[in-house]
C-alpha positions in Angstrom: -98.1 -93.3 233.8 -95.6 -95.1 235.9 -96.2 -92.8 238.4 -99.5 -92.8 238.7 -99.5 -96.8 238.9 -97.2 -96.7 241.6 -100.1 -95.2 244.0 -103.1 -96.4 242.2 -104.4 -99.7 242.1 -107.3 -99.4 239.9 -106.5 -99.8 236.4 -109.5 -97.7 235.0 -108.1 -94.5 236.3 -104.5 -94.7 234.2 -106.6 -95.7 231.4 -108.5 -92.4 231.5 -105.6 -90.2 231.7 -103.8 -91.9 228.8 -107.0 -90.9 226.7 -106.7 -87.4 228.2 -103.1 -87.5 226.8 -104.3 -88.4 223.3 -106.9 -86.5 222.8 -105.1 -83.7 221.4 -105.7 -79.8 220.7 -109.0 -78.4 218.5 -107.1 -74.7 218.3 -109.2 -72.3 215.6 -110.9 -75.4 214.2 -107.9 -77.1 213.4 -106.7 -80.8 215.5 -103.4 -81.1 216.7 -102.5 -84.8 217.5 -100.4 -85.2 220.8 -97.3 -87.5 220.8 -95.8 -86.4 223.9 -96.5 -85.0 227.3 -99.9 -83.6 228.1 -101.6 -81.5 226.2 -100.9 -77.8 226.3 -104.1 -76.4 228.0 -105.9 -79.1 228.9 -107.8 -79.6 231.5 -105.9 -82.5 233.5 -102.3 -80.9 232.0 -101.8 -78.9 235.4 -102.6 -81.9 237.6 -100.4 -84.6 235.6 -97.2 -81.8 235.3 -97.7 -81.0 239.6 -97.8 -85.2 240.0 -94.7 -85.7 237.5 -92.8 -83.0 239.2 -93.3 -84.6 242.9 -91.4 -87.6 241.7 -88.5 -86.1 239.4 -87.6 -82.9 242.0 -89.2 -82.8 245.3 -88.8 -86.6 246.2 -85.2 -86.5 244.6 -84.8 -83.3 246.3 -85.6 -84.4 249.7 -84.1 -88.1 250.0 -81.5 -87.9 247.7 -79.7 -84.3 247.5 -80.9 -82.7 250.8 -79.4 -85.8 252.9 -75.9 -85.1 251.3 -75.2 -81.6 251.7 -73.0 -80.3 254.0 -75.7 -77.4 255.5 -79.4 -77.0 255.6 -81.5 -77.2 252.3 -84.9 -76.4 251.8 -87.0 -76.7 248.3 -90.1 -74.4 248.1 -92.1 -75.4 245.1 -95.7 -74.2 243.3 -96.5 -76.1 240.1 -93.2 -75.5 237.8 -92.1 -72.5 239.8 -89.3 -73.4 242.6 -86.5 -71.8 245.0 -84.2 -73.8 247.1 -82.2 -72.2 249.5 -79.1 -73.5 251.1 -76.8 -72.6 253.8 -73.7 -73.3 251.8 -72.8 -71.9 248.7 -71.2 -75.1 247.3 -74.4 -77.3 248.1 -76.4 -74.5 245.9 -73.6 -74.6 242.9 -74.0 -78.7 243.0 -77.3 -78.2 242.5 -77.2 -76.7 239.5 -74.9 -79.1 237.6 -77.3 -82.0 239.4 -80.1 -80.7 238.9 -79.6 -80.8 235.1 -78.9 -84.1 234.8 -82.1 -84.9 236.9 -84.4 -82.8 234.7 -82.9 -84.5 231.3 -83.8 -87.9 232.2 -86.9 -87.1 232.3 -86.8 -84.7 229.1 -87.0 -81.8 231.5 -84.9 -78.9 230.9 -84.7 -75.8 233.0 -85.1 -72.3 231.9 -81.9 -70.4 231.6 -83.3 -66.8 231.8 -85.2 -67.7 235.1 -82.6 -69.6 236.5 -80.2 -67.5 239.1 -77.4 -67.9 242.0 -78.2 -65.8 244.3 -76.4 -64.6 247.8 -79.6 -64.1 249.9 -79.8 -64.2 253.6 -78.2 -62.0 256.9 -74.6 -62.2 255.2 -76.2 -59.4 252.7 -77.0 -56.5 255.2 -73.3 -55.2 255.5 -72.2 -52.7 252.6 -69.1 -54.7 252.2 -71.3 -57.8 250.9 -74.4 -56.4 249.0 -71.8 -53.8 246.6 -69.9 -56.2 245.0 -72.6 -58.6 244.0 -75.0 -56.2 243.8 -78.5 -56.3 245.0 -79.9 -59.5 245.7 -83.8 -59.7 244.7 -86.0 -62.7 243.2 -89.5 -62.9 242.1 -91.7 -65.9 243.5 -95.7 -66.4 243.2 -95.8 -62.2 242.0 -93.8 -60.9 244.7 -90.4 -59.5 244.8 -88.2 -61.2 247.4 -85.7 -59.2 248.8 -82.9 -58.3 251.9 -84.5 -56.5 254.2 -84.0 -54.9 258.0 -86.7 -55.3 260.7 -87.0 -52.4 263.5 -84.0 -53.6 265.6 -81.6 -54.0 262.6 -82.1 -57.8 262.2 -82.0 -59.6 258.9 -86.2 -60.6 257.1 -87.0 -61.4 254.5 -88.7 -58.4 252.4 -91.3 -58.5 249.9 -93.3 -56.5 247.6 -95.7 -56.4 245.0 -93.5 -57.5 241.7 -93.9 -54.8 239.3 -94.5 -56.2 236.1 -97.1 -58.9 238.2 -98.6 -55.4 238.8 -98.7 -53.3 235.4 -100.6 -56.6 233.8 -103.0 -56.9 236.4 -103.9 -53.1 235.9 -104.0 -53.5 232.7 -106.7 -56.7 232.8 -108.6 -54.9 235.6 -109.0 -51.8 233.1 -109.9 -54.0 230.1 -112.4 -55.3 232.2 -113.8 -52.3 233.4 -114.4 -51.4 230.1 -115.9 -54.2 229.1 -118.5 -54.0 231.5 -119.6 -50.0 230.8 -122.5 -51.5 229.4 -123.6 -53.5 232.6 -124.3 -50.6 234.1 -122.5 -48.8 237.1 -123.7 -51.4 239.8 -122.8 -54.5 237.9 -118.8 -52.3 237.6 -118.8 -51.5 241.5 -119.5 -55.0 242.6 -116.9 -56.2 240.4 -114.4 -54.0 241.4 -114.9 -54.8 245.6 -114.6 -58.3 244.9 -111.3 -57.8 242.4 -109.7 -55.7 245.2 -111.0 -58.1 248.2 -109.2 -60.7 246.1 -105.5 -58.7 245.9 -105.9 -57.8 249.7 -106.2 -61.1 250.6 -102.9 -62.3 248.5 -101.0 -59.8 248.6 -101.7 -58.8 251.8 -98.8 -59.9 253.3 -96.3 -58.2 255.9 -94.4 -55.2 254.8 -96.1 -54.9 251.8 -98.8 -52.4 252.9 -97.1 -49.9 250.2 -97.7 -52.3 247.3 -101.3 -52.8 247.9 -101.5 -48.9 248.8 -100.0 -47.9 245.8 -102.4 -50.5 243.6 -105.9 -50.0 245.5 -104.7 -46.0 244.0 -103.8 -46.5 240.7 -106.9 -49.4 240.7 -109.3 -46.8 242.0 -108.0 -44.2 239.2 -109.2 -46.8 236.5 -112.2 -47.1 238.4 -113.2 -43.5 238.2 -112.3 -43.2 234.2 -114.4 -45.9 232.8 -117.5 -44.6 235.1 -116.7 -41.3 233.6 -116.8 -42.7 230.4 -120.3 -44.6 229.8 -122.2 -42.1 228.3 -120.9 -38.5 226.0 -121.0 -36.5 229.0 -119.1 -36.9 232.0 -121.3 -37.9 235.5 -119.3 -38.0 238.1 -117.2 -35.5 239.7 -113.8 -36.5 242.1 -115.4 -35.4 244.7 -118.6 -37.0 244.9 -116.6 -40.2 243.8 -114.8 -39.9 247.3 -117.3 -38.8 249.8 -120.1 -41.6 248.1 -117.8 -44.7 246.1 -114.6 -44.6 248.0 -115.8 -45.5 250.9 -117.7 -48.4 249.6 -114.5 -50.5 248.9 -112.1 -52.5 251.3 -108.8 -50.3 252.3 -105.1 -51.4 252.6 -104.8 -54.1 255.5 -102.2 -56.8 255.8 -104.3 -60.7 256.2 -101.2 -62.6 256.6 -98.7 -61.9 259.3 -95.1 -63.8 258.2 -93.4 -62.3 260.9 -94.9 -64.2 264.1 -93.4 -63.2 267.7 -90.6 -65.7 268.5 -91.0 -68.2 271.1 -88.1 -66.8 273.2 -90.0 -63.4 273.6 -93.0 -64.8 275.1 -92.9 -65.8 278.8 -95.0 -68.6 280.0 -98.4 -67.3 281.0 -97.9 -64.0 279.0 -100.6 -62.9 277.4 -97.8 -61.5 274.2 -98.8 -64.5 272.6 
């Protein structure tokens, strides 16, 4: 509440939140009470936890840590999901021991099983780096981060499709295509061109053409069973479903470019812009 004071004057607004943060949780007809922190699942939680969070890390983060570390630091941060990246490994290793005193004043804590030191950057293309710490992956936002090359050799950052962010989503997507057998086969095809317009355009991302390859496949698979399966006899043969449905949905296409041309390649009125 302090927080929000601090950049609003109008003192009907706090006083709506802090009844958001009493109301408690009806869950299976029965009331929890709240005592602390907002409410798990409400409707303003997300909102309150992204405000609380600017204060406690990414303010703290920025004016206070950043400013004395010895190399460039960087916090990337979506919701209560985070990577910071430094150029030295003591300013990372500080951060760990600071970073829990930080979070406990505020009773923050974080999580030890998602919580890693990782070597991650152009030091890890030789073989003599990567082997003896092994390979040097994270998972961010449901892709998999990891050392890549590009065409000339040079160090990028790689990322893919993360695996298990990819098993659930087939298995919702084919729950859901089940679920709407009785709709009818029109009411399943429109459905399924927005859900894959939807993945293109997120994970559509550069070099992970594979990854949305490999899920448009196994998606379309799913697809083809539950239309297969709306009535006691089967309706639709593999090849019909390729020369008439297929072609219907959006293919494979990356929508985000991350790997712009540098400014030192272009030349000033070049059209390699």
């Amino acid at each position: 509440m302090r927080f929000l004071e601090h950049r609003i004057a109008d003192p009907n607004f706090p006083r709506i939140v802090r009844r958001f943060l009493k109301a408690g949780i009806m869950e299976d007809g029965t009331f929890t009470a709240s005592d602390a922190g907002a409410p798990q699942g409400g409707l303003v939680s997300p909102v309150l936890s992204n405000i609380y969070l600017h204060y406690v890390l990414d303010l703290w983060f920025e004016k206070r840590f950043a400013v004395r570390c010895a190399g460039n630091a960087h916090l990337i941060r979506y919701a209560d999901d985070y990577v910071a990246c430094f150029e030295q490994e003591a300013d990372a290793r500080a951060l760990l021991g600071a970073m829990t005193e930080r979070l406990a004043e505020f009773d923050l804590e974080i999580e030890p099983t998602k919580t890693a030191l990782l070597r991650f950057g152009s030091q890890c293309l030789g073989k003599s780096v990567t082997r003896p710490h092994g390979a040097r992956t994270f998972s961010f936002l449901g892709f998999t981060h990891y050392v890549g090359r590009s065409r000339r050799g040079r160090f990028v950052v790689g990322r893919k499709t993360e695996a298990k962010r990819l098993h659930k989503k087939l298995e919702l997507l084919s729950e859901h295509l089940r679920q709407l057998r009785s709709a009818g086969g029109n009411a399943m095809l429109a459905f399924f061109a927005r859900h894959l317009r939807g993945h293109i355009q997120y994970y559509g991302v550069s070099g992970n053409s594979r990854g949305l390859a490999a899920y448009i496949y196994a998606a379309t698979g799913l697809l083809f069973k539950w239309l297969n399966r709306r009535g006691q006899r089967r309706s639709l043969t593999w090849k019909r479903f390729t020369a008439y449905i297929r072609p219907l949905f959006p293919k494979a296409r990356i929508t985000h470019d991350l790997y712009p041309i540098p400014w030192w390649k272009t030349q000033t009125g070049s059209r390699m812009v």
